[in-house]
N, C-alpha and C positions, 0 to 999 in steps of 0.2 A: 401250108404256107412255107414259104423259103426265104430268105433275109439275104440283103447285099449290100457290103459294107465297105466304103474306101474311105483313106483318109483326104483330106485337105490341104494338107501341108504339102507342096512338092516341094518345098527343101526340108525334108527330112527325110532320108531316102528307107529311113526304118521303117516310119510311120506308112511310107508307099509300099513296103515287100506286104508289110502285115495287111492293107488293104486288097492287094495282088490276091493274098493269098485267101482272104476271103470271101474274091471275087470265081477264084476259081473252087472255092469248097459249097459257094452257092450256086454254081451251072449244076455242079457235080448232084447237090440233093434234086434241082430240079427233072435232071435226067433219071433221076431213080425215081421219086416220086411223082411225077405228072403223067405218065404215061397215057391212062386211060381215062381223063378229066375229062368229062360230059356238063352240058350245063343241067340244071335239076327242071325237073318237071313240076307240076303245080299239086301233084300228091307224093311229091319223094320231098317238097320241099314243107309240107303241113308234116311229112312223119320223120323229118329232121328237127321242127320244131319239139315234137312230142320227147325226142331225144339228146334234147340238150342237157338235161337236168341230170343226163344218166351220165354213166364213167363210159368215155370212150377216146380212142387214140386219136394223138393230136393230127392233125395238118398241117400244122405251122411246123418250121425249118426254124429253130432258136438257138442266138449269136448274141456272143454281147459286141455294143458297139465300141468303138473307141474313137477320139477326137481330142487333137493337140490343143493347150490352153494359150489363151492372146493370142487370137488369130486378129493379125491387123488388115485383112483384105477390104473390099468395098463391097462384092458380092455376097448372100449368107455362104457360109458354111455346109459344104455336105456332107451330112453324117452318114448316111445308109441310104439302104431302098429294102422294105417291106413288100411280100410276094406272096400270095394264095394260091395254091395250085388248081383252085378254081376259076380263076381270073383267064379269062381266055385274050383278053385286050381290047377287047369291045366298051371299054368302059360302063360295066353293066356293076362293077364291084365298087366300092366306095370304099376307104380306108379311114378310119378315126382312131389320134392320137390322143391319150387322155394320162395324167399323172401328173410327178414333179415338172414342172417347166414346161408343160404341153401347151402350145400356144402362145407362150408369152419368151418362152429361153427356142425351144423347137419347134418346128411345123412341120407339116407332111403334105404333101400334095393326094389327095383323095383317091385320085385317078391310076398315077403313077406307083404311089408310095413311098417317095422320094420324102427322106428326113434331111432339114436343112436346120442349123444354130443361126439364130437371126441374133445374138447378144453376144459380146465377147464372156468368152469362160476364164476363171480361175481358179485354178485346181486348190487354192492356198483357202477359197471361199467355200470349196462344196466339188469333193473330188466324184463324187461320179451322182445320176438320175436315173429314178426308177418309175418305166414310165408301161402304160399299156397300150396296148392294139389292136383292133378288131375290124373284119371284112362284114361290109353288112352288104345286100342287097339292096341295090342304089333305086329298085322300082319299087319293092315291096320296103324297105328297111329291115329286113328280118338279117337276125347274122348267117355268115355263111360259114364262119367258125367260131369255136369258142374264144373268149378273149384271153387275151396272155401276155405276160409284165417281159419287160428285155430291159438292159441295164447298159447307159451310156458314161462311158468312166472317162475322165479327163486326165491325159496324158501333160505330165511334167517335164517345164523347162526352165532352166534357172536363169529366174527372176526376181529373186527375192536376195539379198546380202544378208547375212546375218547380222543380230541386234544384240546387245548388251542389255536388255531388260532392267538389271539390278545398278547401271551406271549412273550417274559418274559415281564411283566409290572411295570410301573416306577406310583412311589403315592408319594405323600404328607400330612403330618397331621400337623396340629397345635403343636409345644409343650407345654406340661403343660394342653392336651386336656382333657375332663369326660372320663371315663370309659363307653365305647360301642359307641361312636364317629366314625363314617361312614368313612371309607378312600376309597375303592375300592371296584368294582364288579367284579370279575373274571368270564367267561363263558368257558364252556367246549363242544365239540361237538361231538357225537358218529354217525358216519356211517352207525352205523345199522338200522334196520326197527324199527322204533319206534311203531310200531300197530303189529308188533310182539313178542311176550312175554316182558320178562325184559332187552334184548339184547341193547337197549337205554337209558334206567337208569340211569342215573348220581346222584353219590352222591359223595359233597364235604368233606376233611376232611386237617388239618392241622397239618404237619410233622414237621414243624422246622419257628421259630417264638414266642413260646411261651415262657413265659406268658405276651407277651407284646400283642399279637393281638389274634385276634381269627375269624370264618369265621363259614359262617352259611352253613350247610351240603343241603339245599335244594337251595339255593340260589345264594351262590359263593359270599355272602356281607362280605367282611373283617371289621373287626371295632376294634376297641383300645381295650385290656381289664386290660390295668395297669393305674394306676393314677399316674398324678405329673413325668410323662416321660421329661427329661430336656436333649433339644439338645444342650447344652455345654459339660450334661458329655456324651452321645451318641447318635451321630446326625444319622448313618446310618443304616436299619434293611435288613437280607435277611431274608423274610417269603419264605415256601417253601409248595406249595397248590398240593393237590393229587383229581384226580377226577377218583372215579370208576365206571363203568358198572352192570348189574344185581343187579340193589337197594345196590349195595357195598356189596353181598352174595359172601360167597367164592368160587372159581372158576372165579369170573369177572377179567373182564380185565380194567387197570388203568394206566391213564395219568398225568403226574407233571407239576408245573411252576413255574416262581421264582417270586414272587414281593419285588423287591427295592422300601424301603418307608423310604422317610427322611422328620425328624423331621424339617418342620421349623420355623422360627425365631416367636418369641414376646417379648418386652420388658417387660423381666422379672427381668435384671440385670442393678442396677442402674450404672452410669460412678464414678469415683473414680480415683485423680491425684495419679501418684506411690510417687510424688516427693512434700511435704509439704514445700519447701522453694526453690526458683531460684537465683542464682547470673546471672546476666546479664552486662555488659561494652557497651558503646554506648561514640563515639569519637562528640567531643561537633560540628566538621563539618559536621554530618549526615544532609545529606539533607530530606527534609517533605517528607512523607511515606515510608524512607528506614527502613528496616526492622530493630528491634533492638534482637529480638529471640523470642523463640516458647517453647509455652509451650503444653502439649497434656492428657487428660484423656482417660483410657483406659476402656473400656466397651466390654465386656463377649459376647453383642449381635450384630448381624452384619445387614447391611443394612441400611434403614429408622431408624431402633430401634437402631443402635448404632451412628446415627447423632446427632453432638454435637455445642452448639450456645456456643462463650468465648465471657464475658465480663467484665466489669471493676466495681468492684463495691465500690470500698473504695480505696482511700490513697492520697498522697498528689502530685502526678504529672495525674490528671486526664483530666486535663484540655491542658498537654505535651505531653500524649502520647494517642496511640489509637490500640484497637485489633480486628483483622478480623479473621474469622473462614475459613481453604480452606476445598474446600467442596470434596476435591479426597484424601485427608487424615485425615481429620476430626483431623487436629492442629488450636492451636489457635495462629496468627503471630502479634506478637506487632510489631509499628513502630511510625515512629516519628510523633506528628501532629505539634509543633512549634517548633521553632529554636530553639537550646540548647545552654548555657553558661556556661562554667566551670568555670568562673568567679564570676557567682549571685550564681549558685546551683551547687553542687557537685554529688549528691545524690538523686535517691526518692525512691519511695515504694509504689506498687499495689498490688490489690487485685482481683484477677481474679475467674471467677465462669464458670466450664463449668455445660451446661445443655442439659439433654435431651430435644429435641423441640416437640417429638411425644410420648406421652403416652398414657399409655390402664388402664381406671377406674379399671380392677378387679384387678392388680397389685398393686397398690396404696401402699398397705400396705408394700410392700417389699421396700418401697424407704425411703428417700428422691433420688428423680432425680437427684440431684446434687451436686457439691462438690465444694471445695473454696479450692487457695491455694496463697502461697507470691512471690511477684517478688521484687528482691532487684537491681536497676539499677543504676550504676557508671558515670559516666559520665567523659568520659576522655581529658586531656588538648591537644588541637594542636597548632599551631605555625597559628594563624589566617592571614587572608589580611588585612589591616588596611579597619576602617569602615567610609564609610562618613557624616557628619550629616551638614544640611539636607540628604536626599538619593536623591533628585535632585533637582537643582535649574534651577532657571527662572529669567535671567537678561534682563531689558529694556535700551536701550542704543542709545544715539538722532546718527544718521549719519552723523556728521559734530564733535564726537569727535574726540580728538588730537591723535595721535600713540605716545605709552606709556602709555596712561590712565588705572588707573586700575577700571577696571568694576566689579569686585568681588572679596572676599577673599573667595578662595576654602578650607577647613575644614577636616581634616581625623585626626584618630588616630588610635592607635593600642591595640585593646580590650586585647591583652593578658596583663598579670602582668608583664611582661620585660617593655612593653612602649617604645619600637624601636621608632628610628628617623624617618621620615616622607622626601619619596621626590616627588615630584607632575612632571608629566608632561602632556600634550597631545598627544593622539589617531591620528596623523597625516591621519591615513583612515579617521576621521571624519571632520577631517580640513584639507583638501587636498589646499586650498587655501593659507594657512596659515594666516589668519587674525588677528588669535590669538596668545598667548602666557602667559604662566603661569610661575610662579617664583619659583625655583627647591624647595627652601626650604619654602617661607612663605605662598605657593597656593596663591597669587594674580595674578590674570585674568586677562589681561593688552589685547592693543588691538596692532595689529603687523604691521599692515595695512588700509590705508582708509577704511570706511563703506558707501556702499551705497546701500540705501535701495531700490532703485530702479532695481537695480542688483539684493542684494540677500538681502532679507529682513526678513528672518528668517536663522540660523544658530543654529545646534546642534551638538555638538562637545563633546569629551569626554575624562573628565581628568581622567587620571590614579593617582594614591598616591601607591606607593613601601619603603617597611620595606627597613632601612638604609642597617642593617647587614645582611637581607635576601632578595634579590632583585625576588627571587623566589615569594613571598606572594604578591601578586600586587591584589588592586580593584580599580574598577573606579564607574565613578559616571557621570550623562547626564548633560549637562548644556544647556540649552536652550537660545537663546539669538536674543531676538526680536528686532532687527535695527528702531530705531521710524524714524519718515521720519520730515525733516526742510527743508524749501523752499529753495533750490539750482538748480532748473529746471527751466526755463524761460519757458512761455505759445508760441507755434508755431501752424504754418495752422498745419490741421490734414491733408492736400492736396495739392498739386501745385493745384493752384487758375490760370483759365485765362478766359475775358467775353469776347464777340462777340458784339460789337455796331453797327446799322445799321446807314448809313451816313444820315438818314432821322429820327434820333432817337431825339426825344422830350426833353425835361428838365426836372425833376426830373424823370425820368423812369427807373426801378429798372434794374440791369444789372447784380448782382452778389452777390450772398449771404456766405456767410465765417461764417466760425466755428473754433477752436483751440482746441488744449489738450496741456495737461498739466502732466508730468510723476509724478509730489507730487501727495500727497492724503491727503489735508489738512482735521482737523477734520471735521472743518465746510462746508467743500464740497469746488467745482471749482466753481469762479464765475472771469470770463472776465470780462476787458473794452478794447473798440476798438476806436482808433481814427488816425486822418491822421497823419502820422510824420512831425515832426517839419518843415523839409524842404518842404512836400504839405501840411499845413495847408493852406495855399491860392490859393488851387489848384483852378484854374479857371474852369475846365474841369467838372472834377467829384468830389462829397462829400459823408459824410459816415453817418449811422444812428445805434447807437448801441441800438438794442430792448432788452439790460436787460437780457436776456437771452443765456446767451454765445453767440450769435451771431447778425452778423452785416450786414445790408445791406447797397449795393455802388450803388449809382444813379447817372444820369448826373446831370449836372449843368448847363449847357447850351444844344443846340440844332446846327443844320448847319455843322455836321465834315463832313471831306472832306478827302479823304483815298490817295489822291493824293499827299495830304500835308504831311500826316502825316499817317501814318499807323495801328502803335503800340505807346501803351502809357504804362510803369511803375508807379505805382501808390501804393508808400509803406504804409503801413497800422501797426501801433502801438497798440501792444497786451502787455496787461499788468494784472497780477494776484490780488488776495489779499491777499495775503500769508507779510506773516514778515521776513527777507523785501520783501518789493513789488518787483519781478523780472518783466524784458519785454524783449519783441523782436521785430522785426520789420521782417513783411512779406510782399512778393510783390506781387500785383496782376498786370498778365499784361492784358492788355485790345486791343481789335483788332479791328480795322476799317473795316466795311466789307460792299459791296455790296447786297443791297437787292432787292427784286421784293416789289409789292405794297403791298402784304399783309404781308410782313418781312420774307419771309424767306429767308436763308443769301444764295447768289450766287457765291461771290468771294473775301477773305481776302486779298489778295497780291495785289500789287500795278502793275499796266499795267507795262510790261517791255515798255522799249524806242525802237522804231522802228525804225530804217537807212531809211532815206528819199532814200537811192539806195543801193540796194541789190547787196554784193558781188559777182564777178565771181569763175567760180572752178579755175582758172588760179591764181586769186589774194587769194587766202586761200592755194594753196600750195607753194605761194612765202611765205606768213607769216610760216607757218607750217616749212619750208626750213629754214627760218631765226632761228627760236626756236631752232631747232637742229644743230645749227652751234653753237649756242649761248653754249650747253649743253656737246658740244665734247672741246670746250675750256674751260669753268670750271674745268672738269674732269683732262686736260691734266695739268692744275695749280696745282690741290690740289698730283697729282701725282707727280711732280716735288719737290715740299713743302716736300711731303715724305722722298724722295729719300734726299735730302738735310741734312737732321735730322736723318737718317741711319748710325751707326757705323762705321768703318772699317770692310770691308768684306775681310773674307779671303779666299785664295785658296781652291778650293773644293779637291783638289788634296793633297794638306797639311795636315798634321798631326795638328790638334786641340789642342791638350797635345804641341805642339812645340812651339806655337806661343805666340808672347807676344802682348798683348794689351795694347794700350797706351793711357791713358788719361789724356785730357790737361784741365781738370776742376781745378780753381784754389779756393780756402778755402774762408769760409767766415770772418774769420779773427774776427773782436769782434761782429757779430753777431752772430755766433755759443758759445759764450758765454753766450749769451742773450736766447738762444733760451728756456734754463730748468731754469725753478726755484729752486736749490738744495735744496734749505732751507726753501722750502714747504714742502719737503717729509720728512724731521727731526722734524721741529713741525709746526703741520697743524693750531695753533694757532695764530702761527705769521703770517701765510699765509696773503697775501691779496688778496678781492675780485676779482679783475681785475688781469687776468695773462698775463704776459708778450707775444705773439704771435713773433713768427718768421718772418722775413720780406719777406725772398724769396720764404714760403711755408704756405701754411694753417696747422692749425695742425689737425690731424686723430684723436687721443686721446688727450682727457682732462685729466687735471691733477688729478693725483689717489684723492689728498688729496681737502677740500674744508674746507670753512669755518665755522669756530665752535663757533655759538654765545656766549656771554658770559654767558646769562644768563643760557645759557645748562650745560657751565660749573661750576657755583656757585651753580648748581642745587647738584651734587653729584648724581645723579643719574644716575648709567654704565648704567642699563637694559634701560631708556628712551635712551639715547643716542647710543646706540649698536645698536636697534631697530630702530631708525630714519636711520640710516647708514646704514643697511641690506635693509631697503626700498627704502634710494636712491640708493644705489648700483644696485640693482634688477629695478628698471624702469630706469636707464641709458642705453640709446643706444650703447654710444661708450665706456659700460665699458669692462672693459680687460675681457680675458676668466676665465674659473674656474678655473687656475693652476697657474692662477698670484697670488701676495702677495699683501696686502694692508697692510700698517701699520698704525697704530693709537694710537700716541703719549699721551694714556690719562690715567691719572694715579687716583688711587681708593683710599680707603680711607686707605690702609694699612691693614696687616693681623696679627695676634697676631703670627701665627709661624715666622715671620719675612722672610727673603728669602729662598726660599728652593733650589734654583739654586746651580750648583756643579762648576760655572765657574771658580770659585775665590779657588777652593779647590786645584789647582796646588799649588797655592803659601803656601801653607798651610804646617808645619810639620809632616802630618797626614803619621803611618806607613805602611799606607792598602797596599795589594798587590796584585799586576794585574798577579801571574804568571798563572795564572788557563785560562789566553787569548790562549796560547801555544798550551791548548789542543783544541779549537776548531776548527781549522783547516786551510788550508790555506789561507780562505777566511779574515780570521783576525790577519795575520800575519803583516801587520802594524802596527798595533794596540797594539800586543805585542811587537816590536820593538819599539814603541811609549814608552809605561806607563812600558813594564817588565824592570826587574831587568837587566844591562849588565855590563858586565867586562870592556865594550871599553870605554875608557877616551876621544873618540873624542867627537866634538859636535855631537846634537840630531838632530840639522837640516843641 
């Protein structure tokens, strides 16, 4: 077979030489190969089948095809002509195309063998097809050659501009960079065949951007080409990058893109306050580190290069106040570092510096970094809480002082210039006991109640001090107060104490060892003596041995007890401390007679019941049992009758209740119901006496309100010792009245310079006030203006 191939393009006069010439290299094989082509007979063509399968030379003349891409005609395309050197022209041969695009991109005419592109090509989608061929015999179908692949390559023509793939692109340069400073590489991409002419050629060039940047025509390198570019006064660039085809000769085809390039930051611009002097006010209660104001430098450059350090570097409150930098606003916040007094100081004066904290050596010369400016701060008066000096005390106080005692003089004043009156109380949350008490006006600490340190032996309680005319201003202060401990505990067993004696038990044989405590805590430590109480100092039985060491041991004294005799023995034992004064107590040990086996161990403490020489019958236990119960039904029947006897008048269940009259024949006690109250207790508790008169026919429930008031309480002059002694008996009496009762207490003070403020005495008085303004309040106080208003009626008032 032989192949002929032209191109289609006749304006391309290339594409026409190369078809020429492979018009004339297909006569050429056909003159050398065709020479002696016969058609096949009916057994050359059965022993050409037989020899397909084997290696033999080809027939086919193999070319590859070519054909220009975008062909815009109307007709297809002709790519070649396909040629058998069997093919005489009788149309006896038949040609079938088969492969990439057979059919559907090329065709073949059967007959001819003409290849025709029925679909426009682009070489940029699929530059060449690999297709196959075969002559078959168009009567039998048998082939007349073997089949064999040719390859149709599509020929490039520029059609394609090149592309920016990576565009539009984002850069960054330094401000204030050299001239020719690298920012960005831009690449461009052309579709075309690059190993065919200049159809791939890129050359850059820049339309819009100048004369700030510049880009290199073989390269796509952007770089600076202006000096001293400052992104304060323009921080944003569009460059706009052109890439064209055919070496950039005219006729190329050309692709754009944008690159955004911002200038960023260095510190090039030093910080500078707008504001050469601050007034500031700060109220002299500011608490330590509340803020007092803010001052701020403002700086040109942003980021890291506009962060700024504030601090203090001259004046005379440096050591009062103190300034932090926030670091998401870059202010600097003064605040307080001690407590203020509008009292000592009025007024002070700082000096603040902000500074750049990041610098760049080639800038240097544009600064200084930093700037200074003035704070002028007031300091204004408040209405303070009075102050306590000490700020807390620490009282030691023996537990066996008297109620009344003053244990401390509590201390306050009031820092402001007015000097307000001063009045003290106690934090009752902190003295929930109430042990204490402090004196309204002179702070003396007094004590309210017994102290025992055993109980509680530390107390911290907390007096308050309130401005006279502003009760709003209140401070308090801690007072601690450690209860010392004095010997008031007698020493006791730490245990009920009881020994087990064997009736075969020896003489001096230890039987019981005793210990005590002791609830003091004297300095020098606990130290016991033990010895028998005065009444068994000669006990015959048992003696006692004290080892020195808080404890004592109890031995016999004799030997031979006898459990029958005698059982149980009490055996008191005198415990005595070393304390000032010496306390004691007396503890008992009891001691038990017991039966033992030989080697002591104890078998039975209780003494043999008594055994009935003849055992009762069941007959004579339910006569006794019979008699009890006889016994039990006639008490009962007595105490019922006793009752009934002592019962009222009963009245009809039938009768009205409300009708009936009750009579009773109780007669007076005549001059013992005179006896019975003391009147003249209750008027002055003074004269009272000790011993009160008791009722003869009743016990009395309540004691008398009022009690005796030594004398020397009252030459004392002192209400608070005496109120306080009264409050504390009152409060540990059992049968005193409830809270809504009245006590009075006849005891008179030392006198007041206002003299009486009482209005009792002001009836009898000329005075012309007038009550009519009662009228209006309502009916609730229509006595009362009937009482004191004004009336026309001349009767009496009462």
């Amino acid at each position: 077979m032989w192949t002929s191939g032209r191109m289609s393009n006749a304006k391309n006069l290339f594409g026409l030489g190369v078809s020429l010439y492979f018009w004339g290299l297909m006569d050429l094989t056909t003159t050398v190969l065709s020479g002696s082509a016969r058609p096949l007979t009916e057994g050359q063509e059965d022993n050409l089948s037989d020899k397909l399968h084997q290696r033999m030379k080809r027939s086919w003349v193999w070319n590859q095809f070519f054909v220009l891409e975008e062909y815009t005609g109307t007709d297809p395309l002709y790519v070649g002509k396909l040629h058998s050197d069997m093919d005489r022209g009788d149309g006896s041969i038949k040609y079938i195309l088969s492969g990439e695009g057979a059919g559907i991109v090329f065709t073949i005419d059967d007959t001819t063998g003409d290849i025709h592109a029925i679909q426009r090509l682009d070489r940029e989608e699929r530059s060449q097809y690999t297709l196959r061929a075969q002559a078959l015999d168009r009567r039998t179908g048998r082939p007349m050659e073997p089949e064999s692949e040719f390859i149709i390559k599509i020929q490039d023509i520029n059609d394609n501009e090149p592309k920016f793939l990576d565009g539009p692109y984002v850069a960054s340069v330094p401000e204030m960079s050299p001239v020719g400073t690298s920012v960005i590489q831009v690449t461009a991409t052309d579709a075309d065949d690059p190993t065919y002419g200049n159809s791939a050629r890129v050359v850059y060039s820049i339309l819009q951007g100048q004369p700030y940047f510049s880009v290199d025509s073989r390269t796509g390198l952007i770089r600076t080409a202006l000096m001293n570019m400052d992104r304060e006064a323009k921080e944003y660039y569009e460059v706009i990058i052109q890439a064209k085809d055919m070496g950039g000769q005219l006729g190329g085809l050309a692709g754009t893109t944008t690159v955004n390039i911002t200038l960023s930051d260095v510190n090039d611009n030093p910080p500078r306050f707008p504001q050469k002097h601050y007034q500031m006010s700060v109220l002299e209660s500011a608490p330590i580190s509340s803020t007092v104001g803010r001052v701020v430098a403002k700086d040109l450059d942003e980021g890291i290069n506009a962060e700024m350090k504030y601090s203090l570097v001259d004046g005379d409150g440096l050591d009062v106040f103190d300034i932090n930098t926030d670091p998401n606003y870059q202010v600097g916040i003064i605040t307080v570092r001690k407590p203020l007094s509008f009292e000592s100081k009025k007024s002070y004066t700082l000096k603040v510096e902000g500074a750049n904290p990041h610098l760049e050596m080639r800038f240097l010369n544009l600064g200084p970094f930093r700037d200074t400016t003035t704070v002028h701060i007031s300091v204004e008066d408040v209405d303070e809480p009075p102050v306590f000096e000490p700020s807390i005390y620490f009282v030691e106080v023996p537990e066996d002082v008297d109620i009344g005692t003053t244990i401390q003089i509590i201390s306050a004043k009031d820092p402001d210039v007015t000097n307000n009156s001063i009045r003290y109380s106690i934090d009752r949350s902190s003295d929930p006991g109430r042990f204490f008490y402090v004196d309204i006006t002179s702070g003396a600490l007094m004590t309210a109640r017994p102290l025992d340190r055993e109980d509680i032996s530390w107390h911290n309680i907390t007096v308050l001090a309130m401005e006279l005319n502003n009760p709003s201003q209140m401070g308090s202060v801690s007072v601690t107060v450690k209860v010392l401990d004095v010997n008031d505990n007698a020493p006791e067993f730490a245990r009920f104490y009881e020994a087990f004696v064997c009736e075969n038990a020896k003489a001096g044989q230890l039987i019981q060892t005793v210990s005590a405590i002791d609830r003091d805590d004297p300095q020098e430590g606990q130290h016991f003596y033990y010895s028998l109480a005065p009444e068994a100092a000669n006990n015959p039985n048992f003696t006692l041995r004290d080892n020195q060491d808080n404890t004592a041991w109890i031995l016999t004294r004799r030997s031979g007890f006898r459990q029958n005799e005698q059982n149980t023995f009490y055996l008191p034992i005198l415990i005595s401390d070393n304390g000032r004064p010496v306390l004691s107590s007396t503890g008992t040990l009891t001691v038990h007679i017991c039966s033992c086996d030989e080697e002591g161990m104890v078998m039975s403490c209780n003494a043999e019941a008594y055994v009935l020489p003849v055992s009762l019958s069941r007959g004579a236990l339910i006569a006794i049992l019979a008699c009890i119960f006889v016994l039990l039904v006639l008490v009962l029947l007595i105490l019922s009758m006793r009752r009934q006897r002592k019962q009222p008048y009963i009245i009809d269940e039938e009768e009205n209740i409300h009708e009936n009259i009750v009579r009773y024949d109780d007669e007076g006690g005549g001059e013992e119901d005179t006896e019975a109250f003391d009147i003249a207790a209750m008027w002055n508790p003074r004269e009272a006496q000790l011993v009160v008169k008791n009722r003869q026919d009743m016990l009395p429930e309540i004691e008398s309100l009022s009690r005796y008031v030594p004398q020397a309480c009252v030459m004392d002059n002192n209400v608070h010792n005496y109120v306080l002694a009264k409050l504390y008996e009152a409060d540990m009496d059992l049968w005193a009245p409830p809270f809504d009762s009245l006590q009075t207490y006849m005891f008179e003070g030392n006198g007041s310079v206002a003299e009486s403020l009482s209005s009792l005495q002001s009836v009898t008085t000329d005075s012309d006030q007038s009550y009519d303004y009662l009228t209006d309040w309502g009916p609730r106080f229509k006595k009362l203006a009937e009482m004191y208003g004004a009336t026309d009626s001349s009767g009496a008032l009462w």
